[in-house]
N, C-alpha and C positions, 0 to 999 in steps of 0.2 A: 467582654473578652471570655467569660464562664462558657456561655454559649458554642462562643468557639470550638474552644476548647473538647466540649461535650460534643460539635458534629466532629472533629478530628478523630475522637474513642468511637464514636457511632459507626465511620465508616470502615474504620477499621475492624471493629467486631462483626459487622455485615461482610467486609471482605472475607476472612476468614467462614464466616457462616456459609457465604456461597459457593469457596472451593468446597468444603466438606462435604456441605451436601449433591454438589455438583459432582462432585467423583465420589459418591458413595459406593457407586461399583467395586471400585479397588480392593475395598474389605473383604467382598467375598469372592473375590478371586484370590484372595490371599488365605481365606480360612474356607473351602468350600464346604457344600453342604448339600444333601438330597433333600433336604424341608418341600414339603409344598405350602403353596401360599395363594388364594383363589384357584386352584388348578393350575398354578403355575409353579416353575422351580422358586423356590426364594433368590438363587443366585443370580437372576432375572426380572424377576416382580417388583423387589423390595428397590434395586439402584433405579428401575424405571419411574417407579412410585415416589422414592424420595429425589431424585434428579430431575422429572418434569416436575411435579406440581410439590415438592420441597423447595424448587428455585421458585417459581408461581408465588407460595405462600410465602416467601421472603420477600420477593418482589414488592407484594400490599404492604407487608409490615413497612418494609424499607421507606416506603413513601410515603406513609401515614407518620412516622417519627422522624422523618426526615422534612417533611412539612410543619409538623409543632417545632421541629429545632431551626426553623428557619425563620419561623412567627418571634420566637426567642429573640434571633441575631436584630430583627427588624425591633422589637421592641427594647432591645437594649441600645441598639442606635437611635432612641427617638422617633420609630416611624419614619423614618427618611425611606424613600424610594428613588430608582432611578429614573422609574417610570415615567 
């Protein structure tokens, strides 16, 4: 039941993880800014940067600890599959 438990916090803290970084835009349309950032605006660079491949790197994480929490629920049930 620990296991459980622990994927219930896990998806929830990844939900959270994914709006954030999914709408990272919203911030700097809320605080704008002329920064540049590789030759680009920041208020452009940074929501594309962390909204494509911020969701990306969650994504790997997401399934990497989502995979060990799932080996968890399997070995606290004995190895039982439905397979």
């Amino acid at each position: 039941m620990k296991a459980y438990k622990k994927e219930v916090r896990f998806t929830i803290w990844m939900a959270l993880a994914f709006v954030l970084m999914g709408n990272a835009g919203l911030f700097f349309s809320i605080f704008p800014t002329d920064a540049m950032l590789f030759g680009f605006p920041v208020k452009y660079i940074v929501p594309i940067l962390m909204g494509w491949f911020g969701v990306f790197f969650l994504t790997i994480v997401a399934g990497k600890i989502g995979n060990r929490i799932d080996d968890e629920i399997d070995a606290e049930r004995g190895g039982v599959t439905n397979d």
